[in-house]
C-alpha positions as CSV (number, residue, x, y, z in Angstrom):
1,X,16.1,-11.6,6.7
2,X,17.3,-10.8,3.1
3,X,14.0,-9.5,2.3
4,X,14.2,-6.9,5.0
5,X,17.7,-6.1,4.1
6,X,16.4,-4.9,0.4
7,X,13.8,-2.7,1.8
8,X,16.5,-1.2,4.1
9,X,18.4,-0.6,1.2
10,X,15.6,0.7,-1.2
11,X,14.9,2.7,2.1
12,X,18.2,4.3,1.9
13,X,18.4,5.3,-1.6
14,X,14.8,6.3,-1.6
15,X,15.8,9.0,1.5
16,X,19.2,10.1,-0.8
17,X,18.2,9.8,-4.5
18,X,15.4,12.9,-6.2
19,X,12.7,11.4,-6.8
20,X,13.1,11.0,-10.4
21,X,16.2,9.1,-9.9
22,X,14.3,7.1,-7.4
23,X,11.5,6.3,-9.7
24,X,13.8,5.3,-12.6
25,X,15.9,3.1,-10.4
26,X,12.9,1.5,-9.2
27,X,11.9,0.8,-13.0
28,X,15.3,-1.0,-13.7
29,X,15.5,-2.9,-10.5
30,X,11.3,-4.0,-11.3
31,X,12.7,-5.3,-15.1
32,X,15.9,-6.9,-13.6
33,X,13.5,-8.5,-11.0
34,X,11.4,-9.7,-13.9
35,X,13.9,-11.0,-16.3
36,X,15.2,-13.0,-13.5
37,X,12.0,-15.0,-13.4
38,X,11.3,-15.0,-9.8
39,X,8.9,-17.1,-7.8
40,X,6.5,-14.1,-7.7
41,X,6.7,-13.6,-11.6
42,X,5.5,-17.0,-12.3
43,X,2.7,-17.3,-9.8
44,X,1.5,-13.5,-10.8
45,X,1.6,-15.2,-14.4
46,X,-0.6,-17.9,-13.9
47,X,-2.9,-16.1,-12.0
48,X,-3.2,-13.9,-15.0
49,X,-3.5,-17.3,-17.5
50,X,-6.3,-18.3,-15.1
51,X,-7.9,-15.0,-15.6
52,X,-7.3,-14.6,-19.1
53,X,-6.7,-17.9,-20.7
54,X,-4.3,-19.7,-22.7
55,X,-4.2,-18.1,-25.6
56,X,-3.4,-14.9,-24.1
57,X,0.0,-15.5,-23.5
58,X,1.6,-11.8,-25.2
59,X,-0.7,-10.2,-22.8
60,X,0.4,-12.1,-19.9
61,X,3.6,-11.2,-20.3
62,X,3.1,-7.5,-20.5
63,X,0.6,-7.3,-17.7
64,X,3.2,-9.1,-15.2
65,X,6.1,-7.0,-16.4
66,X,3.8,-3.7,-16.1
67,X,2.3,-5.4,-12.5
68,X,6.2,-5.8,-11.6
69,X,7.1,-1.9,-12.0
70,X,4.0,-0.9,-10.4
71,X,4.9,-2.7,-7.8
72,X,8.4,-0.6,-7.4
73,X,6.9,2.7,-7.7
74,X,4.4,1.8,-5.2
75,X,7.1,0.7,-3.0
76,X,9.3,4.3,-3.7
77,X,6.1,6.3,-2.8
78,X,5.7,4.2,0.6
79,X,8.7,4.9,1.6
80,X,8.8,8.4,0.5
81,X,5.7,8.4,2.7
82,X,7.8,7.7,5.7
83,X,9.6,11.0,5.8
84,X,6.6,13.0,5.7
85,X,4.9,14.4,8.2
86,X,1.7,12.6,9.2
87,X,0.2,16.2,9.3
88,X,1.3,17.0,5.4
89,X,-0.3,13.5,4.1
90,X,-3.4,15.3,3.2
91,X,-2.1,18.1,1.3
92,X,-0.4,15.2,-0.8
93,X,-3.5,12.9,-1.7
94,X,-6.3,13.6,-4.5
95,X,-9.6,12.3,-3.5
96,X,-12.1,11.2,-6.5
97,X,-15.7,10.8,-4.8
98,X,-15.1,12.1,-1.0
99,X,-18.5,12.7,-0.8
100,X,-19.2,9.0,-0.9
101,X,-16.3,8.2,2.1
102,X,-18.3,11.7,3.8
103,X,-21.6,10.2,3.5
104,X,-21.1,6.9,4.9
105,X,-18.5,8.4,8.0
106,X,-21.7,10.6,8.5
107,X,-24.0,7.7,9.1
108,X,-22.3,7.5,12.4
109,X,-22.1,3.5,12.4
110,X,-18.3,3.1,11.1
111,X,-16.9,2.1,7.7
112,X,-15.2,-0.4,6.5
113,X,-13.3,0.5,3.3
114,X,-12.2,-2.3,0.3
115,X,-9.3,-1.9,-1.6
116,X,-7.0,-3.7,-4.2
117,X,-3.6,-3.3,-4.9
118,X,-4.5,-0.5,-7.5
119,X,-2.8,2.7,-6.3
120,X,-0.8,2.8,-3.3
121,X,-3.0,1.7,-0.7
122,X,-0.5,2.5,2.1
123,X,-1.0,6.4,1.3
124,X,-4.8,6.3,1.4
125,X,-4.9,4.7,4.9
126,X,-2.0,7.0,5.7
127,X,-4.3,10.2,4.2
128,X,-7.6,8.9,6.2
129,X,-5.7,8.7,9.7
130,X,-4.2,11.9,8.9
131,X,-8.1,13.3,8.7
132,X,-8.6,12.4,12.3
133,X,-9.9,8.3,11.2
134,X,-8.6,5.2,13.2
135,X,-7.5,3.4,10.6
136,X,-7.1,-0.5,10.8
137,X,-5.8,-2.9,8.2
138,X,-6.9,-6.7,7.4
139,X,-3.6,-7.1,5.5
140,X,-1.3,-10.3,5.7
141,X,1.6,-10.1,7.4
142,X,5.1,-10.3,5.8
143,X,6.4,-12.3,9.0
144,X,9.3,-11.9,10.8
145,X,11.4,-8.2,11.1
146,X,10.2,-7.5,7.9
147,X,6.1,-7.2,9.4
148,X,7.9,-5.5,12.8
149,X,9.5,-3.3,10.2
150,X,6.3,-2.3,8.0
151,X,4.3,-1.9,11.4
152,X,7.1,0.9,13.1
153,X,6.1,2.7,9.6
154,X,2.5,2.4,9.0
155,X,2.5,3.0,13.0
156,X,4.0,7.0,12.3
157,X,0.9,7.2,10.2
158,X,-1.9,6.3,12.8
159,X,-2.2,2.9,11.2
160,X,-2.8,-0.5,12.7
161,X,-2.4,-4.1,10.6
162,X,-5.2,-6.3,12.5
163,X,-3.5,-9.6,13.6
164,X,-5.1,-12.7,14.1
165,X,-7.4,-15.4,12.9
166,X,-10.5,-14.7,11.9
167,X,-10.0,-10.8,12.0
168,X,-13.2,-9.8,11.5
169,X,-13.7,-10.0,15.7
170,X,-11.1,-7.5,16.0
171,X,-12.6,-5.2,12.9
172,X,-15.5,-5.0,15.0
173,X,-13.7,-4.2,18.1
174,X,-12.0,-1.1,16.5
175,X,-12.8,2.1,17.9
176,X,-15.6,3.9,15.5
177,X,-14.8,7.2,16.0
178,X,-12.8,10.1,14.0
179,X,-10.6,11.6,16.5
180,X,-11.0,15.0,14.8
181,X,-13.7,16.9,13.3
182,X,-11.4,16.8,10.3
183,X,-13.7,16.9,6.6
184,X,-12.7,15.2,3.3
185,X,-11.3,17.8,1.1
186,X,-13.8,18.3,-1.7
């Protein structure tokens, strides 16, 4: 519950602060977060010592405090993405390689697309759906009215969190289809 009370707040200064403002508040709040040596700071840290080793330990450091505000700017943007239009996301998105995405949608026999948590992930599903794609996620869930909360959003957007265990039954089940005859800008 206190999770979903501080996206409810970001949520609100997100909507009443420029996005500057937004974007530097999120920066502060990200090195507070950090300096407070949270739960998620030391298990991002030692999945970055397993990664990189011991002896890395300067790097460490400034790859989780970098991963932390990357984190809040990613979380401004998504929640900048719920006052837009569904119909404007595509005007807002830069596609590097379409023609790849084109090719394969072209095939006619579905795609499934991979991502990490590099660039905001939430806008690209959000930008597919808005070019006609039914777009479904294999994401965990947060749990709780926080998950009932992100699903109401991504929802606006034409996009669908798979549930259940194993969810590769229910990627297959997903309808295959664009519902427009919507192109990747080039």
């Amino acid at each position: 519950m206190l999770a979903l009370l501080g996206f409810r707040t970001a949520d609100v200064l997100v909507r009443r602060l420029p996005l500057p403002a937004s974007r530097a508040l999120a920066r502060t709040m990200a090195g507070l977060a950090f300096r407070a040596r949270l739960p998620a700071r030391r298990r991002l840290e030692a999945n970055l010592r397993s990664l990189l080793g011991r002896d890395r330990e300067a790097d460490i450091e400034s790859l989780a405090r970098q991963a932390f505000e990357h984190f809040a700017l990613m979380l401004v943007d998504f929640l900048r993405l719920a006052r837009l239009e569904p119909g404007r996301v595509a005007g807002e998105v830069e596609v590097l390689g379409a023609r790849h995405l084109e090719a394969a949608r072209a095939s006619g026999r579905g795609v499934i697309l991979l991502s990490a948590h590099v660039g905001n992930w939430e806008w690209g599903a959000a930008f597919l759906s808005a070019l006609g794609a039914r777009i479904r996620l294999a994401a965990r869930a947060h749990g709780g009215p926080l998950e009932a909360w992100f699903a109401r959003r991504r929802a606006r957007h034409g996009v669908v969190r798979l549930d259940g265990r194993p969810l590769w039954p229910a990627a297959a089940r997903a309808p295959l289809l664009y519902k427009g005859r919507h192109r990747m800008p080039r």
